[in-house]
C-alpha positions in Angstrom: 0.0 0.0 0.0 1.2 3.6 -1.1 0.1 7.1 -1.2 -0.4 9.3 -4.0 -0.3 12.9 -4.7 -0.5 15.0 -7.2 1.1 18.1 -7.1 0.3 20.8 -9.4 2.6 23.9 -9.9 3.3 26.3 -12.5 4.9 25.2 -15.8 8.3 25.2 -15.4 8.4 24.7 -12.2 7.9 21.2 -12.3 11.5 19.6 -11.8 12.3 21.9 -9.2 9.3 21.0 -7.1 10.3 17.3 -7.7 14.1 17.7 -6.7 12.7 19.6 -3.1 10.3 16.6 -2.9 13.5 14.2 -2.9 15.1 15.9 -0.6 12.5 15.5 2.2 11.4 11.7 1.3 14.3 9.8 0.2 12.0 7.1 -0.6 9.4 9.0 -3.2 9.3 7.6 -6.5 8.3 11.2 -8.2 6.9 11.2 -12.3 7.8 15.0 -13.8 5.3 15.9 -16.5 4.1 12.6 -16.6 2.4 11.7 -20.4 4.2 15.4 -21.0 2.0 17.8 -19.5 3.2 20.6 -18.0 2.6 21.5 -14.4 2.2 18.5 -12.8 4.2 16.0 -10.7 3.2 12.7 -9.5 4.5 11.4 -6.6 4.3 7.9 -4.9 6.0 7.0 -0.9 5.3 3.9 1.2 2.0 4.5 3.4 3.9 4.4 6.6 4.9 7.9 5.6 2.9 9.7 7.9 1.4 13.5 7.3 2.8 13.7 3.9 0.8 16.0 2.3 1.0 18.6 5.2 4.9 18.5 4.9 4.7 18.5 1.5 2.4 21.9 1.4 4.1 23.4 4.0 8.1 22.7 2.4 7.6 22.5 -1.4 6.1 26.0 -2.1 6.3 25.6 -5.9 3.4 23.0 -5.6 0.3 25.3 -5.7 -1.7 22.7 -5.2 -1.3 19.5 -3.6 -3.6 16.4 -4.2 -3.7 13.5 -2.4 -5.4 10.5 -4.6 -7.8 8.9 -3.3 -8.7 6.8 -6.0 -8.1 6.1 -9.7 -9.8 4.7 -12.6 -9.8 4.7 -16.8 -10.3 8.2 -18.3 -14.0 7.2 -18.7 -17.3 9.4 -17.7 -19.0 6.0 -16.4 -15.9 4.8 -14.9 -15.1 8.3 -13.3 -18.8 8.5 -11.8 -19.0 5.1 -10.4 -15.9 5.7 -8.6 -16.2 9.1 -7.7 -20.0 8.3 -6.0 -18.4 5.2 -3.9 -15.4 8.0 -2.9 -17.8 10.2 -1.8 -19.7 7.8 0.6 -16.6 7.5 2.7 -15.4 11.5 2.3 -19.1 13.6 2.4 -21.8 13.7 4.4 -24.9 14.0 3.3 -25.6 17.3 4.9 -22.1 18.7 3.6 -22.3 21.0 0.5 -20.0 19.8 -2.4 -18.3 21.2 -6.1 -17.1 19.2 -8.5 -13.5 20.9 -10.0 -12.3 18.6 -13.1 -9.1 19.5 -15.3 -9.1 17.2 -18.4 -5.5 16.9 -20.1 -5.6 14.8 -23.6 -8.1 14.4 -26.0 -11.2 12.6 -25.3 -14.9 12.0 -26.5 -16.2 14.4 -23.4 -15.0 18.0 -22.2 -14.7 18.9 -18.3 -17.7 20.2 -18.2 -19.5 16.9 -19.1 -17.5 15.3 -16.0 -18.5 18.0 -13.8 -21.7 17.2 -14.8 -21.7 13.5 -14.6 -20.3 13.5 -11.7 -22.0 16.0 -9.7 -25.3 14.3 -10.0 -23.7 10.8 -9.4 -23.0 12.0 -5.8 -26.3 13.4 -5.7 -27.8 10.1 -6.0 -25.3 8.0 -4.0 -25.3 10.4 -0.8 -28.2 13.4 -1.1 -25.3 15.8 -0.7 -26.2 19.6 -1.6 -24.1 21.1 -4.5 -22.8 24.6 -3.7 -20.2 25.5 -6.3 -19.3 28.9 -4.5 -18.4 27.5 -1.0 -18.6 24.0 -1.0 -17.9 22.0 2.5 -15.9 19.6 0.0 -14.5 19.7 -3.2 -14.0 16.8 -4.7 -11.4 17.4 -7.2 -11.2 15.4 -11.4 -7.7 15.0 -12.4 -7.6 13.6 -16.1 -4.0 12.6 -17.7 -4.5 11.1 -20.7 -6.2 7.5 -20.2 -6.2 8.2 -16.6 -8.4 10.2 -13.8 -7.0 10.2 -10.3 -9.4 11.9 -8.0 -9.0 13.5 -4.4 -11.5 14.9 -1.6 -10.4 18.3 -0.1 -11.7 20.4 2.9 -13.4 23.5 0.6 -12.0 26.1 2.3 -8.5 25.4 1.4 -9.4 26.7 -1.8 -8.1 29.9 -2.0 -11.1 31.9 -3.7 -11.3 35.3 -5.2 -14.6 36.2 -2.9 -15.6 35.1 0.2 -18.9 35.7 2.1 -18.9 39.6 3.3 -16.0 40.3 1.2 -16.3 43.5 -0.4 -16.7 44.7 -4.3 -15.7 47.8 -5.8 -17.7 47.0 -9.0 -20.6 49.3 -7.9 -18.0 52.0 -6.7 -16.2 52.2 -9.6 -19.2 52.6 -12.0 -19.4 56.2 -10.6 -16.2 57.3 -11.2 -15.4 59.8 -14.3 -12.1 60.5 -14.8 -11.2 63.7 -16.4 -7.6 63.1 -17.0 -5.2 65.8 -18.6 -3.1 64.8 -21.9 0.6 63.8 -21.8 2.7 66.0 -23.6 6.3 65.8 -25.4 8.0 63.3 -27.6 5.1 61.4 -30.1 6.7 58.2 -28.9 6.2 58.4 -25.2 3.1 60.5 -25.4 1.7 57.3 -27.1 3.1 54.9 -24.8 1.8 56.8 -21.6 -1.8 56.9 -23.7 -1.8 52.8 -23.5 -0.9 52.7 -19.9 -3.4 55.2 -18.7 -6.0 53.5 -21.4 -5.5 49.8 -19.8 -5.8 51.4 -16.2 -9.2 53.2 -16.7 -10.3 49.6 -18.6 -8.7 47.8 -15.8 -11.1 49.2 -13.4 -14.0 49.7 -15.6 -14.4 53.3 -15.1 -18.1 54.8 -16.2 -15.5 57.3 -18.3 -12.1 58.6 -19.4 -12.4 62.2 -20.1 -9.3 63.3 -22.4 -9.2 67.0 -20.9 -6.3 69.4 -22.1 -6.9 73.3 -20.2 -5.1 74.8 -23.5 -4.2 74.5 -27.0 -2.3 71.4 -27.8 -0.7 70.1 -30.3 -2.9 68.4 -32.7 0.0 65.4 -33.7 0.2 65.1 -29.7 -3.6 65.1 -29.1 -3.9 62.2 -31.7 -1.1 60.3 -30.5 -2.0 60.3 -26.9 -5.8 59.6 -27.9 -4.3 56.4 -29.9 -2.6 55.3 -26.8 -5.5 55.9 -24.9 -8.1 53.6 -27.4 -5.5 51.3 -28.0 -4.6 50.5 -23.8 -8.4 50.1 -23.6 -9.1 47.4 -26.7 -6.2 45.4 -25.0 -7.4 45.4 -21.7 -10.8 44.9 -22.6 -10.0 41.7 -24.8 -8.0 40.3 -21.8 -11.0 40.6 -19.5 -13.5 39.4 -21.6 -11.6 35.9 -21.9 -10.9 35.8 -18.2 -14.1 37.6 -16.2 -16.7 35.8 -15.6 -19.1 39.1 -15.2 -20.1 40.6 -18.7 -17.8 43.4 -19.0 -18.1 47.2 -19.7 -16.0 48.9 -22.3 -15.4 52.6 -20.8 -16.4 55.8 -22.5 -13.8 57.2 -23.7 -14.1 61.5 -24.7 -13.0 64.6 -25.1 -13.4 67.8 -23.6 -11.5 71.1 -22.3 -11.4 70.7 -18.9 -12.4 74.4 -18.1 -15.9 73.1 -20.3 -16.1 70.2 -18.6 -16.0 71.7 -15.0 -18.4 73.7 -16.2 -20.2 70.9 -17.4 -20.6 69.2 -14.3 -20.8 72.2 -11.7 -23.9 70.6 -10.0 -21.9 67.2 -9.2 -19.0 66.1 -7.1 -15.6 67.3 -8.4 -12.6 65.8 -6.9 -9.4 67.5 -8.2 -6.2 65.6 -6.9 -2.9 68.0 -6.4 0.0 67.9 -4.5 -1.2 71.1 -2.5 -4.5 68.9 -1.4 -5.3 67.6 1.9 -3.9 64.4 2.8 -6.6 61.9 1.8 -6.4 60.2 4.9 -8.1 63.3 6.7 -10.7 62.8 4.0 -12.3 59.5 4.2 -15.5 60.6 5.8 -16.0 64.1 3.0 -15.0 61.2 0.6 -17.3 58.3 1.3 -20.5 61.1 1.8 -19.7 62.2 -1.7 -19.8 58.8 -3.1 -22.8 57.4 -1.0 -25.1 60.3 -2.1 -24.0 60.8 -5.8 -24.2 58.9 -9.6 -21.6 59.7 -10.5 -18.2 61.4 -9.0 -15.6 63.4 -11.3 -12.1 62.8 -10.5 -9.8 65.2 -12.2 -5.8 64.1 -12.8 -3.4 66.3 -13.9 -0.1 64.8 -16.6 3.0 67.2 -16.9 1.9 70.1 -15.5 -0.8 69.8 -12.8 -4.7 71.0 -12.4 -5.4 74.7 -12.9 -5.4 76.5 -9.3 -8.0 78.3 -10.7 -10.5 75.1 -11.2 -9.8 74.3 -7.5 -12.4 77.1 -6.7 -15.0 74.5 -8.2 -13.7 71.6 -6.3 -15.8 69.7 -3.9 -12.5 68.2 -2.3 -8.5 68.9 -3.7 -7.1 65.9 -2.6 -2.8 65.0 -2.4 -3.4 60.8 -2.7 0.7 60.3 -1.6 2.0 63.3 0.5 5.3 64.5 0.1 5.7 62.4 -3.8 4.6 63.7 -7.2 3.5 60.4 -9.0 4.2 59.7 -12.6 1.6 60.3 -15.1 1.3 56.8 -16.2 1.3 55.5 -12.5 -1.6 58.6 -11.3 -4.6 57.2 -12.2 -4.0 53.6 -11.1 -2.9 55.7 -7.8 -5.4 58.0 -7.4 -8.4 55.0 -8.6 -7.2 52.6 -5.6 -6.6 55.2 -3.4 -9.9 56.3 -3.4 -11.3 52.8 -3.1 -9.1 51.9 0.2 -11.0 55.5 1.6 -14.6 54.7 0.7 -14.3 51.1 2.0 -12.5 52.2 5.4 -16.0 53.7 6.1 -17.5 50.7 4.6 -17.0 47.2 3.9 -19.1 46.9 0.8 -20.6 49.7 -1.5 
């Protein structure tokens, strides 16, 4: 009799996980990338090996995750559901919530999904056991390698996961924020270049808009070079989240307007102007989270080379210095300025 695991780290990793795994059981017999996939080493040590799994969490950090199998059968969806419903009679109760997480490596006549499936409603029968795919009680995990599937029974709250119950989103928050955000100025190249960083950062957070806003006459062959950095920061960030997010996501406005006009514009809502000579935004939090909890929308005004008119601070609901004492770069302000105010509103509280 022998035990098992599977540990799972990422690609590249995978020898040097293996070598630390030697080093602490002389005895393992370890498989790197076995059938040549990437990210995965199997390793096998004589059962009176005691706690192996713990020491092997706690000493070989490269293994992000580490599986122990508790059984293993043909890569076939009856085979896999027969053998993962007798599994779960000896690991779930029937008043424990379960998830079903299957990673299928190879090519086969059914996709993950279908095992998911399968087997989900093969527990089901076998046990009564709720499924709760958010925060299960037990996840009982599908590991396919080629011909094979080995498959393990975990605690579910050793899966690290993105939300918890009562954690906070900034979704909501961030769907009021306009920024109004001055144009770089000076060589075509790095205007450009600054334009995709500060594009990806508004499209990062999903902003309800980007306001370009030059004060003065600019450059026309600037203007159009900064506004292509702008679009093109936004289309790359936006693809990346639409293949990754899970929520239907917003392209941000994008427009121009002279900032004077657009102060102006928006006279009868709350104008945020951040400047070195503000008020720490510490002292703020309270003036900040009032204007948010009572307003659509909020403007937040950024300033690039040369910073926000003194003049437009006589319309400002709050001038506020996000990083006392520093002058941030332009390509590093909004990302700044965005999470800075986030960290104030959710001080005064935990979900918006």
């Amino acid at each position: 009799m022998s035990i098992k695991l599977l540990l799972k780290t990422p690609k590249g990793l995978e020898r040097i996980a293996a070598s630390r795994v030697r080093e602490l059981f002389e005895q393992a017999e370890v498989s790197v990338t076995p059938h040549g996939f990437k990210g995965l080493v199997l390793v096998e040590l004589p059962s009176e090996e005691g706690h192996v799994r713990d020491i092997i969490s706690r000493e070989v950090l490269e293994a992000e995750k580490v599986l122990q199998v508790l059984a293993e059968c043909k890569a076939d969806l009856k085979d896999i559901a027969e053998t993962a419903s007798a599994l779960a009679r000896q690991h779930i109760g029937p008043e424990e919530s379960f998830a079903v997480r299957t990673t299928r490596r190879g090519t086969h006549n059914f996709t993950s999904i279908d095992v998911n499936v399968r087997v989900g409603a093969a527990v089901q029968d076998a046990i009564g056991a709720p499924v709760n795919l958010t925060y299960p009680d037990k996840i009982l995990w599908v590991e396919i390698i080629g011909g094979k599937a080995y498959i393990s029974v975990t605690d579910g709250r050793e899966e690290k996961k993105k939300t918890y119950p009562g954690k906070p989103n900034v979704r909501t928050l961030l769907g009021k924020i306009c920024v109004a955000q001055m144009p770089y100025t000076g060589p075509l190249e790095a205007v450009k270049r600054i334009g995709i960083r500060i594009g990806r950062a508004a499209q990062t957070f999903e902003l309800r808009e980007l306001v370009i806003a030059p004060f003065k006459p600019i450059d026309a062959e600037t203007l159009a070079a900064f506004i292509e950095g702008v679009l093109e920061g936004v289309k790359s960030r936006l693809e990346i989240q639409r293949r990754t997010y899970a929520h239907k996501v917003k392209e941000i406005d994008v427009v121009v307007q002279d900032m004077y006009q657009f102060v102006r514009d928006r006279r009868d809502e709350p104008l945020i102007v951040t400047s070195t000579r503000g008020r720490a935004i510490s002292e703020l939090t309270g003036e900040i989270f009032s204007l948010f909890a009572t307003s659509r929308r909020v403007n937040v005004l950024i300033g690039a080379r040369e910073g926000i008119p003194t003049g437009i601070f006589r319309a400002a609901s709050l001038v506020i210095d996000v990083a006392p004492g520093i002058t941030i770069p332009t390509d590093h302000a909004l990302t700044a300025i965005v999470t800075a105010i986030i960290n104030a509103v959710m001080a005064k509280k935990a979900s918006f």
